[in-house]
TIZAKE-490218 format. One line per 3 residues: number of its first residue (from 1); for each residue x, y, z of N, C-alpha, C. Coordinates in steps of 0.02 Angstrom, whole numbers, padded with zeros to 5 digits. Layout:
<kelums>
NUM	X/Y/Z/X/Y/Z/X/Y/Z ~ ...
</kelums>
This chain:
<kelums>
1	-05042/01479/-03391/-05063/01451/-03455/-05003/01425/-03494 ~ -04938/01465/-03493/-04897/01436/-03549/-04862/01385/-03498 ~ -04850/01385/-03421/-04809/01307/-03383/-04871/01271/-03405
4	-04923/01270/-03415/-04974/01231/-03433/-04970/01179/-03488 ~ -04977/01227/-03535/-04965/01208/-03626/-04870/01168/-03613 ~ -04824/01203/-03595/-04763/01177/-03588/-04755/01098/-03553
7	-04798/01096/-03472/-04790/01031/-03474/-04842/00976/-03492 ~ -04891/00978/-03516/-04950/00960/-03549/-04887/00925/-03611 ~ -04825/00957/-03661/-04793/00953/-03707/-04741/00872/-03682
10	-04720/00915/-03633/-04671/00875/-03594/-04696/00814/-03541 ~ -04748/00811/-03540/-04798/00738/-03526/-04808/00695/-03580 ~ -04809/00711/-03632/-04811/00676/-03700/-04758/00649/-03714
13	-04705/00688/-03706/-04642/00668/-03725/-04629/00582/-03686 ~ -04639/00607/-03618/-04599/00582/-03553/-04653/00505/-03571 ~ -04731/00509/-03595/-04764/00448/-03582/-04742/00420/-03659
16	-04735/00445/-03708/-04706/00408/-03779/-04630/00369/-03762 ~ -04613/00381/-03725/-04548/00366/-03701/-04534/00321/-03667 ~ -04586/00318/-03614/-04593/00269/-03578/-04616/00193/-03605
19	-04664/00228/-03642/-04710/00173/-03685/-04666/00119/-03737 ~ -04601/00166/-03762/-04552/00138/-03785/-04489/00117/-03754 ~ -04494/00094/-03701/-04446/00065/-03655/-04385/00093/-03655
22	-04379/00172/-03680/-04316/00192/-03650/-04296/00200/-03578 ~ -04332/00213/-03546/-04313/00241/-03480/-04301/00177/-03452 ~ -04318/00107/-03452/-04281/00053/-03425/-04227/00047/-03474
25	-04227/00066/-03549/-04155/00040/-03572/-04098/00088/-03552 ~ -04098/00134/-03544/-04053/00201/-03519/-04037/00162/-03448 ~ -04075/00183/-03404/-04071/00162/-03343/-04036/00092/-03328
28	-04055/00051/-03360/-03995/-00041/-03350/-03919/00011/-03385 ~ -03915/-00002/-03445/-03874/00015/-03475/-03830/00090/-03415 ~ -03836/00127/-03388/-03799/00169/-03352/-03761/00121/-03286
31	-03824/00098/-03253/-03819/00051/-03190/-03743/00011/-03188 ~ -03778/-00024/-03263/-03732/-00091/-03291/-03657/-00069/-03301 ~ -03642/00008/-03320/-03572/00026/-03359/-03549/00063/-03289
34	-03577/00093/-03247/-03549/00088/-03177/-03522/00049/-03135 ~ -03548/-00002/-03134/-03547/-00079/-03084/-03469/-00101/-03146 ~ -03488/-00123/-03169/-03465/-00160/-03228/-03384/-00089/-03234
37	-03380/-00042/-03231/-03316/-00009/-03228/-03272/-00011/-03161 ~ -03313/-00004/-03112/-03296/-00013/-03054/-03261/-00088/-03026 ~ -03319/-00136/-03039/-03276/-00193/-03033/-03208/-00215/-03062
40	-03221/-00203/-03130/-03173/-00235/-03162/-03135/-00181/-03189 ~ -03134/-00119/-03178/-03107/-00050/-03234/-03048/-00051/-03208 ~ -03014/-00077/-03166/-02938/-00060/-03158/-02892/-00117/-03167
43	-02845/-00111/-03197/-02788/-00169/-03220/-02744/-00185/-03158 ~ -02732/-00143/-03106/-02700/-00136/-03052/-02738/-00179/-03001 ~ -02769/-00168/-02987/-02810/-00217/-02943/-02888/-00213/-02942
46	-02894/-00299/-02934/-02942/-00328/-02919/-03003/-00299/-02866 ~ -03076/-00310/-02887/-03120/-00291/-02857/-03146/-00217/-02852 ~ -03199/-00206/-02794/-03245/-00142/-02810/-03166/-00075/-02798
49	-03185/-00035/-02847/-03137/00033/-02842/-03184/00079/-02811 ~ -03179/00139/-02794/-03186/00185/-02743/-03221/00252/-02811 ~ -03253/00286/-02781/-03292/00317/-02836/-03254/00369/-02872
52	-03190/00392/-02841/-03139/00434/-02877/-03109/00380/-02938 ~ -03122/00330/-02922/-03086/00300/-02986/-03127/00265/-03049 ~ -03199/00274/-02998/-03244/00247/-03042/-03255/00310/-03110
55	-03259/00350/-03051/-03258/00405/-03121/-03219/00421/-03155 ~ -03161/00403/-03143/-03100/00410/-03210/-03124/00360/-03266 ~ -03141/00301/-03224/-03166/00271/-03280/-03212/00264/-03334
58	-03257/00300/-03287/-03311/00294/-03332/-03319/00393/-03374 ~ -03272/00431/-03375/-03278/00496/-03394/-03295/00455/-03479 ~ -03232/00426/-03500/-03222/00417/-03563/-03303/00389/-03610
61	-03316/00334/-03569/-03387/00294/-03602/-03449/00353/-03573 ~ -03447/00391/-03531/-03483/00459/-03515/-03488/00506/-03597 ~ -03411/00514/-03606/-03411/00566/-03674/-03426/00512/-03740
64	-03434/00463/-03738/-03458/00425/-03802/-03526/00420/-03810 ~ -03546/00397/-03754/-03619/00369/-03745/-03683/00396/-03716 ~ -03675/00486/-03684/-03696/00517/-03675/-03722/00563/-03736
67	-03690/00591/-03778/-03708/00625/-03821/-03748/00588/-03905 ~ -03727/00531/-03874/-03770/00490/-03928/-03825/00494/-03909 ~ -03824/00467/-03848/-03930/00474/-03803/-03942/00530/-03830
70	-03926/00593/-03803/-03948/00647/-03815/-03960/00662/-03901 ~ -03925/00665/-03947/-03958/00669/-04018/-04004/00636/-04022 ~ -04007/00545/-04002/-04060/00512/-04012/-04120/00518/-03993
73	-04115/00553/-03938/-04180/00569/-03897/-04222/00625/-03933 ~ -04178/00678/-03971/-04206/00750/-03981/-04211/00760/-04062 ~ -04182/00707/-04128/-04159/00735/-04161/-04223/00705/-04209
76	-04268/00683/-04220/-04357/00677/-04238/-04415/00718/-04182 ~ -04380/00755/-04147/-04422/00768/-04073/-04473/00832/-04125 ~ -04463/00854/-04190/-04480/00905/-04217/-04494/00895/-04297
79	-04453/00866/-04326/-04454/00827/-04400/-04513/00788/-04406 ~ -04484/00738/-04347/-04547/00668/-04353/-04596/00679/-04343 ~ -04615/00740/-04304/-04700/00767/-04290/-04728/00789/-04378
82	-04682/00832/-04396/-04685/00863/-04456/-04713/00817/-04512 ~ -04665/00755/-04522/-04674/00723/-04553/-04734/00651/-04555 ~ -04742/00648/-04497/-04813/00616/-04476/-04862/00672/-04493
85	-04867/00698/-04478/-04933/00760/-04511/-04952/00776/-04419 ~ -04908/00772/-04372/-04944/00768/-04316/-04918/00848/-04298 ~ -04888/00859/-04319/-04852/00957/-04293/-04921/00995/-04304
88	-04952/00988/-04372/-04999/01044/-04394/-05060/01041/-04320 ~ -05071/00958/-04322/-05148/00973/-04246/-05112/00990/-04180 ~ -05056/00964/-04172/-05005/01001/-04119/-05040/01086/-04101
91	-05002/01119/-04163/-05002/01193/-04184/-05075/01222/-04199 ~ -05125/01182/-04203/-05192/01204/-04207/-05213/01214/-04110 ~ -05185/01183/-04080/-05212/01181/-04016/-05187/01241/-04001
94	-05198/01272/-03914/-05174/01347/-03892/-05108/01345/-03863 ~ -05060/01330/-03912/-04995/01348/-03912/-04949/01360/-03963 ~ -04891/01402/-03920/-04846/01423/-03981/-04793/01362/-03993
97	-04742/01420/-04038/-04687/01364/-04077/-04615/01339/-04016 ~ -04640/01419/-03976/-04577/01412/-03918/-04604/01375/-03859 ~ -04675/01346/-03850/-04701/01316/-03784/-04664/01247/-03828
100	-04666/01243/-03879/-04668/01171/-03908/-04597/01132/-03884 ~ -04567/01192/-03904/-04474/01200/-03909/-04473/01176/-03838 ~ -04478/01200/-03788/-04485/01185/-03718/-04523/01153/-03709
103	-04571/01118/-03722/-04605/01064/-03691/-04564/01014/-03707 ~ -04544/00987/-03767/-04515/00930/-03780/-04426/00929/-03766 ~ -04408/01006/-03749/-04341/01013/-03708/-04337/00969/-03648
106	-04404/00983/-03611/-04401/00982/-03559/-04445/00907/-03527 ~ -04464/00882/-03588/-04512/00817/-03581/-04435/00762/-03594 ~ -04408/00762/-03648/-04325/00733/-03657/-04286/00746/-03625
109	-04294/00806/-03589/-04221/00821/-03539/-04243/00777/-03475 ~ -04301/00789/-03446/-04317/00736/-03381/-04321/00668/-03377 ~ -04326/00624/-03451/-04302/00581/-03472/-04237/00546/-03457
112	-04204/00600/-03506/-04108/00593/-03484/-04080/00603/-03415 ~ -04131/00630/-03392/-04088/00668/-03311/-04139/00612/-03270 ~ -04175/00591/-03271/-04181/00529/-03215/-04159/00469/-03241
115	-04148/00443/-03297/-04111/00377/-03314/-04038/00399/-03285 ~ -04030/00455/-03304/-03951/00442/-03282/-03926/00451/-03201 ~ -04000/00485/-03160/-03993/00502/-03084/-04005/00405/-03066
118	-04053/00388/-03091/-04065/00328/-03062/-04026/00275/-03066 ~ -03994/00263/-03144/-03942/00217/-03168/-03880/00241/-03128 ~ -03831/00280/-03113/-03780/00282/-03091/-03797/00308/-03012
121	-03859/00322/-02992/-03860/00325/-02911/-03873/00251/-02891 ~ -03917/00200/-02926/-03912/00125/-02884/-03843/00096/-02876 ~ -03800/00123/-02946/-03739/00096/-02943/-03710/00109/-02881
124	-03721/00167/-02883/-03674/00226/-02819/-03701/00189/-02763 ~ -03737/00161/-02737/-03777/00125/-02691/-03727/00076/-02686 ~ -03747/00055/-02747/-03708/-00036/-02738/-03609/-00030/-02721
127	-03591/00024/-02766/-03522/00023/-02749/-03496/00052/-02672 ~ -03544/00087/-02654/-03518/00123/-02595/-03528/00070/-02535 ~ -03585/00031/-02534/-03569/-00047/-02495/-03521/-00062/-02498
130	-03500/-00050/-02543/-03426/-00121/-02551/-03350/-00078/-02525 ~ -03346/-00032/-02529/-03280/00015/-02515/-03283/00056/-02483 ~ -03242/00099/-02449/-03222/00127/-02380/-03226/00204/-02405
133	-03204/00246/-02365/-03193/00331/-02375/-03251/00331/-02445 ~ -03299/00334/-02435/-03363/00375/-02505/-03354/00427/-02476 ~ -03325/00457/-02537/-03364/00556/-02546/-03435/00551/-02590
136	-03468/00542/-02551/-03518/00562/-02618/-03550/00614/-02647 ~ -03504/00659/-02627/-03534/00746/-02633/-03493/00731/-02732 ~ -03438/00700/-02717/-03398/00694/-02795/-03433/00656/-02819
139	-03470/00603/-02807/-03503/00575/-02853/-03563/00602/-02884 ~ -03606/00626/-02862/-03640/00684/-02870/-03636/00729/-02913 ~ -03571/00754/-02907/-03547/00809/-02927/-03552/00767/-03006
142	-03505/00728/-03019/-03522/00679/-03083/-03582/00673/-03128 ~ -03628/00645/-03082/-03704/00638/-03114/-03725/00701/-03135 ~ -03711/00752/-03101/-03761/00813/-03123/-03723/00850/-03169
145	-03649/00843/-03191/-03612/00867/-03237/-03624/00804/-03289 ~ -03631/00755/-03300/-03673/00706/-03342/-03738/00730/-03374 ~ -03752/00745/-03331/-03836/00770/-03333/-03836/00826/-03384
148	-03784/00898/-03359/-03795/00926/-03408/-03756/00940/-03480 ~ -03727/00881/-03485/-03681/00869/-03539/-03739/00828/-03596 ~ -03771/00786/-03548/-03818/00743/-03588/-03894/00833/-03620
151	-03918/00877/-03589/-03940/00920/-03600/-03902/00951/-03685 ~ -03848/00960/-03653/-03827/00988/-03720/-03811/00987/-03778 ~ -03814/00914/-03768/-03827/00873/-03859/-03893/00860/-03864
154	-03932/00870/-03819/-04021/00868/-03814/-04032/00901/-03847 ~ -04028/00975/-03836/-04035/01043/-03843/-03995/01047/-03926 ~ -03949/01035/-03926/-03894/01041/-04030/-03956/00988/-04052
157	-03991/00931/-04033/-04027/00903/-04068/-04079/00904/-04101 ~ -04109/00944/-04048/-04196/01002/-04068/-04177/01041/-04109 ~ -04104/01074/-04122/-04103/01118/-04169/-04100/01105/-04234
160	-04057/01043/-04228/-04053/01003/-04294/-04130/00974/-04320 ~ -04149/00958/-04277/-04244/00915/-04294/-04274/00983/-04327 ~ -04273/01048/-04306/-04293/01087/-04325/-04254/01143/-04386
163	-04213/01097/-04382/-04159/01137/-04471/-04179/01098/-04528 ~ -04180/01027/-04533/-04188/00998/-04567/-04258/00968/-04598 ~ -04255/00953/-04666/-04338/00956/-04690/-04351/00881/-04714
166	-04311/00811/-04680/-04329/00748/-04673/-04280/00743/-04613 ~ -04321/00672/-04582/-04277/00639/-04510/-04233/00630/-04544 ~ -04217/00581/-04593/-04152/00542/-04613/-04101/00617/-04619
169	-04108/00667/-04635/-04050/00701/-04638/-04026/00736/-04586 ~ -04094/00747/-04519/-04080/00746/-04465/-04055/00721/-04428 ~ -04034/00642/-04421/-04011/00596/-04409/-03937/00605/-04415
172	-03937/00597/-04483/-03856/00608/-04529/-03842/00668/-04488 ~ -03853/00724/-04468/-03821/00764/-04458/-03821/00741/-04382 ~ -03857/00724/-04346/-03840/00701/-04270/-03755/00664/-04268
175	-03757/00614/-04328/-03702/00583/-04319/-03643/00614/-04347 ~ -03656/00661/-04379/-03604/00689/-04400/-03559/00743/-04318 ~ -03615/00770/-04320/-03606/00796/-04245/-03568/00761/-04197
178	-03600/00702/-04179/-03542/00669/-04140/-03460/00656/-04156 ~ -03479/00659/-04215/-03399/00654/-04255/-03356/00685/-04234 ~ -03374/00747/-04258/-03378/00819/-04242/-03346/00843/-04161
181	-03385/00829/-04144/-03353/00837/-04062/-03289/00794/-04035 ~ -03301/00691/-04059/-03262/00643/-04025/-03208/00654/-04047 ~ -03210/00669/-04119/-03144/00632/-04150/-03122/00699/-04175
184	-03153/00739/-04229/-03146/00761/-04284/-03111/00862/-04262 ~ -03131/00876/-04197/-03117/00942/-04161/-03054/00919/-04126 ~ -03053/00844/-04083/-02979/00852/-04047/-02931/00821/-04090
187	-02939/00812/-04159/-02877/00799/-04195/-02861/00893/-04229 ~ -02919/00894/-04233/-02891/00977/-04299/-02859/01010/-04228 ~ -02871/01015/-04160/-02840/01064/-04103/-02785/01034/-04100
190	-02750/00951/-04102/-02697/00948/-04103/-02661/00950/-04136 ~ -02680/00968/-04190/-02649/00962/-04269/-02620/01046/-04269 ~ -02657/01076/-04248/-02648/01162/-04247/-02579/01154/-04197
193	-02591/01137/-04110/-02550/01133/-04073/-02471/01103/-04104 ~ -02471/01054/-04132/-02412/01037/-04155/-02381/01087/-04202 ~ -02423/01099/-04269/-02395/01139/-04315/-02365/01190/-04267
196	-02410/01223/-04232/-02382/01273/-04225/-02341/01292/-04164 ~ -02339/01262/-04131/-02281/01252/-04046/-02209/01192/-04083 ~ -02220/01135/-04124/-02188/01081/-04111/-02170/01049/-04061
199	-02165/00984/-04088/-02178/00928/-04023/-02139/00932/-03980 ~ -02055/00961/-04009/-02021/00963/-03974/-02005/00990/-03900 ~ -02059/01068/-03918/-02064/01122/-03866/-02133/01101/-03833
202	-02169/01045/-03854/-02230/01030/-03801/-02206/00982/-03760 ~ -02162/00942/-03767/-02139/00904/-03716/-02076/00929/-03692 ~ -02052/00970/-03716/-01988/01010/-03652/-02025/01040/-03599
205	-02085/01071/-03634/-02139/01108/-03578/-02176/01061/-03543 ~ -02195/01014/-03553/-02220/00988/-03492/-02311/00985/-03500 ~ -02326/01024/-03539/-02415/01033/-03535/-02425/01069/-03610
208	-02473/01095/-03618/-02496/01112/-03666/-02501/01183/-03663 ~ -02512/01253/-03706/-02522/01296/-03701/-02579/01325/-03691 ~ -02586/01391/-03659/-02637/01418/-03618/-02683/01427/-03678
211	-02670/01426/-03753/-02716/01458/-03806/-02750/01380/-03860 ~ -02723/01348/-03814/-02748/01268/-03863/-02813/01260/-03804 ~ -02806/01252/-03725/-02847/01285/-03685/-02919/01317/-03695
214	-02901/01364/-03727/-02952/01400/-03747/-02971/01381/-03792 ~ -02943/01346/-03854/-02982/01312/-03894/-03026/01270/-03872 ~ -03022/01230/-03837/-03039/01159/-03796/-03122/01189/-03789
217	-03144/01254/-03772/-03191/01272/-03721/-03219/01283/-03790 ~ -03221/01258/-03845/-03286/01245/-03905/-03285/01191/-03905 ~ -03264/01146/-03874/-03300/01069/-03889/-03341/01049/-03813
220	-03399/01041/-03811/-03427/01033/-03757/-03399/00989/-03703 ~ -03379/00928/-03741/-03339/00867/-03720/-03274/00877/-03668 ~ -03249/00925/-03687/-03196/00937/-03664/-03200/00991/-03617
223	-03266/01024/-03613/-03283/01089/-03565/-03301/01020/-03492 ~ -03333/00958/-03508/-03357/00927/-03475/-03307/00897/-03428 ~ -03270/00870/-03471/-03194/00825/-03427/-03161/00893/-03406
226	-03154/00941/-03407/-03118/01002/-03372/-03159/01006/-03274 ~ -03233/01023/-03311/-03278/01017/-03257/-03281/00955/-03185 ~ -03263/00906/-03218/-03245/00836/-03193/-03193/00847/-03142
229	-03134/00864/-03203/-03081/00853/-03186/-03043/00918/-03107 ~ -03090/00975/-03129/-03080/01032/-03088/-03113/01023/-03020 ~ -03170/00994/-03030/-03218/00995/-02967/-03217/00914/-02918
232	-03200/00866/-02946/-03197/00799/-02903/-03116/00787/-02917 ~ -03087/00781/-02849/-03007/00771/-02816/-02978/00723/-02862 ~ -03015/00644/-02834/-02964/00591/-02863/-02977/00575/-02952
235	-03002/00617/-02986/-03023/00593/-03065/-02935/00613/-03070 ~ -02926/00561/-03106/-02841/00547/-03155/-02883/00614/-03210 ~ -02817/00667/-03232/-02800/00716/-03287/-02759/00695/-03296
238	-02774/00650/-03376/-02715/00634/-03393/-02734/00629/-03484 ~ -02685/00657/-03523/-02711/00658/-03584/-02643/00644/-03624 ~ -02650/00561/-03637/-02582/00538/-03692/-02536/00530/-03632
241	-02475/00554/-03656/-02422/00541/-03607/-02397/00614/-03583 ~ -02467/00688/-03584/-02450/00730/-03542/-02503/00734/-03474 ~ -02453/00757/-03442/-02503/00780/-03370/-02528/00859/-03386
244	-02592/00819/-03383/-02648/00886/-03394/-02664/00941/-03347 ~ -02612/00985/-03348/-02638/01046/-03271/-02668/01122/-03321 ~ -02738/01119/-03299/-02756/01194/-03336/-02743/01251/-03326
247	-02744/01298/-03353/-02713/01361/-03342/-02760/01417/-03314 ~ -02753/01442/-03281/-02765/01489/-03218/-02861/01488/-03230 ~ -02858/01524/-03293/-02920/01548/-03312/-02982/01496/-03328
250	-02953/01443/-03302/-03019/01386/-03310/-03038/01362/-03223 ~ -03093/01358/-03199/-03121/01347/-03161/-03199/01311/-03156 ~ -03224/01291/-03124/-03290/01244/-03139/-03353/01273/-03139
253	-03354/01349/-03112/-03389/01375/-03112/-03383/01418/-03201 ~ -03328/01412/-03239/-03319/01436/-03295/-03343/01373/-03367 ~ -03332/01341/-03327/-03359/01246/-03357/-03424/01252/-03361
256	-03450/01252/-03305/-03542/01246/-03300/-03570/01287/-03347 ~ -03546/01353/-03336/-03576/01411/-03380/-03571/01413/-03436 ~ -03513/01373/-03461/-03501/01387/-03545/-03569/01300/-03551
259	-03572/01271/-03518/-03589/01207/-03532/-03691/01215/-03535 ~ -03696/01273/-03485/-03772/01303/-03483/-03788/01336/-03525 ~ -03726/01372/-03559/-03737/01427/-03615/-03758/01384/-03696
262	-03732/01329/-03678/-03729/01286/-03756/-03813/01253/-03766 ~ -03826/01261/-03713/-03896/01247/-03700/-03954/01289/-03717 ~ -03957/01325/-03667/-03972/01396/-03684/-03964/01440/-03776
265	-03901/01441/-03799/-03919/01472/-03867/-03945/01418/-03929 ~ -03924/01345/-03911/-03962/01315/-03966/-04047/01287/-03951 ~ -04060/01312/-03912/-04139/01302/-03893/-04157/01364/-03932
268	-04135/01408/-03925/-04152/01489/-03926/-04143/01482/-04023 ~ -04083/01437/-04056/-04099/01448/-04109/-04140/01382/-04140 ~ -04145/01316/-04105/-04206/01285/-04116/-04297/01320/-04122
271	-04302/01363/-04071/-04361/01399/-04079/-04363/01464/-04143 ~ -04310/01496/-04154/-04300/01542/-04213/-04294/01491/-04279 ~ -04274/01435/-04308/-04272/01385/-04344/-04349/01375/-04355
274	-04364/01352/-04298/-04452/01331/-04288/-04502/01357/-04300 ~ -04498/01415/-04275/-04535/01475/-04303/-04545/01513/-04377 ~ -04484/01505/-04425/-04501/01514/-04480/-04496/01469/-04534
277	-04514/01411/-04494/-04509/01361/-04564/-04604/01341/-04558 ~ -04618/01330/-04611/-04685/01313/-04618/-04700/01217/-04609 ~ -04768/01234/-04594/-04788/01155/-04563/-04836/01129/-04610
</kelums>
């Protein structure tokens, strides 16, 4: 009864979605920034690059343009019902507040996770014609660490739809969020790092310290390019003009988990949010 009510939730999602031409606009738009990095993403030379380099390239427009989908997808997924008057006949039918939470988790997450399997696997198609030695176990490895990077601004987004008591400030806070993560977390970590090492002793050393590191593993963004960077060979670590080598205690299996966990507790406080606010 409740996988019932859950994907009954997440069929709604997936056909409103459709109906609004995201899943072809996601899907070109991934395809397009694959092809389109690959061909032309390297200054060194001309023509198709090899998928270790495609993904260097494309990590960066990955951490911009991924977590935007994801707020956009999730951040009315709860407000806008509210505010249409459509939550209350929702909530009259035989389900709860947490089938809801997960239906539309999971109606937007299959959304994001086949635009982005389909958009960057035709690519992967098309580039691997064209160039020699494909690993495609690394490319792979890419998409599905995409996949759940795109989840986890899904997931911060439902919570926000469900904190806030109009879209527009739900919104505002989506974008603030991105801020938040792109810009606004890796300036205050380097701003700390300098004050407190100086520049002088970060470039006699060679890398960064094991405790700026550990900072890093609160910005999802940066749990993601670790994950990347730890688990597929030829991705360039390279950050400014240091060579990025992590310190002992980071591994990809420590990536995934902090990256499942971010998922996991803001669903958990999207449904506690949800549950005591009135409809």
């Amino acid at each position: 009864m409740i996988l019932n009510s859950i994907s009954s939730i997440a069929k709604k999602e997936i056909l409103d979605n459709v109906r609004n031409k995201w899943i072809i606009v996601l899907t070109i738009i991934f395809a397009s920034l694959a092809l389109v990095v690959s061909y032309f993403g390297s200054i060194f030379s001309q023509g198709w690059q090899n998928f270790g380099a495609t993904i260097s390239g494309m990590m960066s427009l990955v951490q911009f343009l991924i977590p935007i989908i994801g707020l956009m997808l999730g951040y009315a997924a709860i407000i806008g019902e509210i505010e249409k008057g459509s939550m209350s006949s929702l909530l009259s039918l035989p389900v709860n507040r947490l089938e809801i939470i997960l239906g539309k988790f999971f109606g937007l997450g299959s959304i994001l996770s086949f635009t982005t399997l389909i958009g960057f696997g035709v690519a992967g198609i098309v580039i691997a014609a064209n160039v020699v030695d494909v690993n495609y176990t690394d490319y792979l490895v890419f998409i599905g660490a995409t996949i759940l990077l795109g989840l986890v601004f899904l997931s911060l987004s439902l919570f926000f739809s469900s904190l806030f008591k109009k879209r527009s400030t739900a919104m505002g806070g989506a974008i603030l969020l991105w801020f938040l993560f792109n810009m606004i977390l890796p300036l205050v970590f380097v701003g700390i790092m300098i004050a407190s090492s100086g520049i002088e002793n970060i470039i006699s050393s060679g890398g960064f310290p094991d405790w700026y590191h550990a900072l890093e593993l609160f910005n999802p963004l940066s749990v993601y390019s670790a994950l990347i960077s730890l688990t597929v060979g030829p991705v360039s670590t390279m950050q400014g003009a240091f060579s990025m080598s992590y310190p002992s205690f980071y591994s990809s299996g420590l990536m995934a988990s902090i990256l499942i966990l971010w998922i996991v507790s803001f669903l958990l406080l999207a449904f506690w949010r949800f549950d005591r606010r009135d409809v």
